[in-house]
NULOZA-249143 format. One record per residue (C-alpha): x, y, z. Coordinates in steps of 0.5 Angstrom, whole numbers, plus 500, padded with zeros to 3 digits. Layout:
BEGIN
XYZ ...
% end
This chain:
BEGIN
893943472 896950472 897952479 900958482 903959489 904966492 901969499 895974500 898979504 901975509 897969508 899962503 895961498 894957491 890959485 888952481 887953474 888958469 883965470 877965470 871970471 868964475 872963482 871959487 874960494 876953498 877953506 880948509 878945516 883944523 889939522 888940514 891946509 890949502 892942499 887938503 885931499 879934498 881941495 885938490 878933488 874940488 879944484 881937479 872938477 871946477 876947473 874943468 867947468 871953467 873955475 879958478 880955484 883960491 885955497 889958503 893956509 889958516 894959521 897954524 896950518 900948512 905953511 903956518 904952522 910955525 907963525 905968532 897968529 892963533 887959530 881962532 875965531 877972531 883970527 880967522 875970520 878976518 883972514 877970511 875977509 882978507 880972501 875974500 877983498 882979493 877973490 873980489 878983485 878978481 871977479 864978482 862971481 864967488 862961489 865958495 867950499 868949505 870943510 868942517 870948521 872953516 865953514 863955520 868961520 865963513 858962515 860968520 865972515 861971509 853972512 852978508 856978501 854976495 856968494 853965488 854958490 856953497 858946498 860944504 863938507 861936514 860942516 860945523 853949523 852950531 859951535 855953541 852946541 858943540 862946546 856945549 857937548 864938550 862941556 857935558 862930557 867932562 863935567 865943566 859948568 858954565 860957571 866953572 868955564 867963566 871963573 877959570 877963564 881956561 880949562 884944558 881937556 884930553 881933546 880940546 881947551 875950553 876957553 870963556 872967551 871963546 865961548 861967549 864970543 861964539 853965544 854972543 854971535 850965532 849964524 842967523 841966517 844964509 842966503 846963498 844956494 847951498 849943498 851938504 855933504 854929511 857923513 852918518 856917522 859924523 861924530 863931531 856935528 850931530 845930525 839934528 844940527 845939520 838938518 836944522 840948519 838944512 830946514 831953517 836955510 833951505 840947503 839941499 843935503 847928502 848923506 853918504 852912508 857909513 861915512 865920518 866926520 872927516 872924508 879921507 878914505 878912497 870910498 869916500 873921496 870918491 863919492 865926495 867927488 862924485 857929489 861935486 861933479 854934481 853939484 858944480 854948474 
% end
């Protein structure tokens, strides 16, 4: 496959596939980079049914583990919009992947643009909820977050900023035809959640059984593949 590495401003990326009026703008997730398995099966498929594939290392990530940016909301969803005036400069027909919490800060940059098509994988839906969860379990109040300003966990660091930057900016809506892949037994975005957002935006949803928050074993890269195979016009 033809694959060409250059940097978007200041940002890693990789075109996958020769050049096409049909792109498809590929996000990872945290602890994932821009050659995550599941992007190369993803690019591997939409090339074969004439798409370029565009992925990108968000900061921390990849090429950027080293770089002064944080890997935050803030950051990342202007670097996402960054992407996307490029991906526009090359065609109007975008169609966009995301996994795990890069879909969550692309539902946040992309809410009023014109995506053809979406696939997520194991999307985060409902950042609140799952601060809130984290929250729960280690018996932080709201409080407590809002007069610490930090709070660090065995997992995560809660931060107030954070918090209130995500209460003050819910995903209200998504237009774009979109389809789920969930797996049963995802441990970080509960079920209730997906199928909310599922019924209040009207996407099409698949639930591999047994499977986890993060897809990485044979047996469920291979049904992740078959389910893209599927869902790529």
């Amino acid at each position: 496959m033809i694959t060409n590495r250059f940097n978007i401003q200041h940002i890693p990326a990789i075109l996958w596939g020769a050049d096409s009026s049909r792109m498809i703008i590929a996000v990872h997730g945290k602890q994932s980079s821009k050659t995550d398995d599941c992007i190369q099966i993803l690019a591997e498929e939409a090339v074969v049914k004439g798409y370029q594939v565009l992925s990108f290392d968000f900061p921390e990530h990849g090429e950027r583990t080293e770089g002064s940016e944080s890997y935050d909301v803030w950051q990342c969803v202007k670097e996402l919009k960054i992407i996307l005036e490029f991906a526009k400069n090359k065609t109007d027909h975008i169609s966009l992947f995301a996994c795990s919490l890069g879909a969550y800060f692309s539902l946040l940059a992309f809410q009023e643009e014109d995506i053809r098509n979406t696939l997520f994988l194991s999307p985060v839906v409902n950042m609140e909820r799952i601060i809130e969860n984290m929250m729960n379990q280690f018996q932080v109040t709201e409080q407590q977050l809002k007069d610490e300003k930090k709070i660090e966990t065995p997992y995560e660091t809660l931060d107030w900023d954070y918090y209130s930057h995500v209460k003050a900016n819910p995903i209200k809506s998504w237009n774009p035809p979109t389809s789920i892949l969930y797996g049963e037994h995802d441990n970080l975005c509960e079920y209730d959640v997906i199928l909310a957002f599922v019924n209040q935006n009207h996407c099409d949803l698949k639930v591999e059984k047994g499977g986890e928050h993060w897809f990485h074993t044979a047996e469920q890269l291979d049904f992740f593949r078959d389910w893209v195979k599927q869902k790529l016009e």
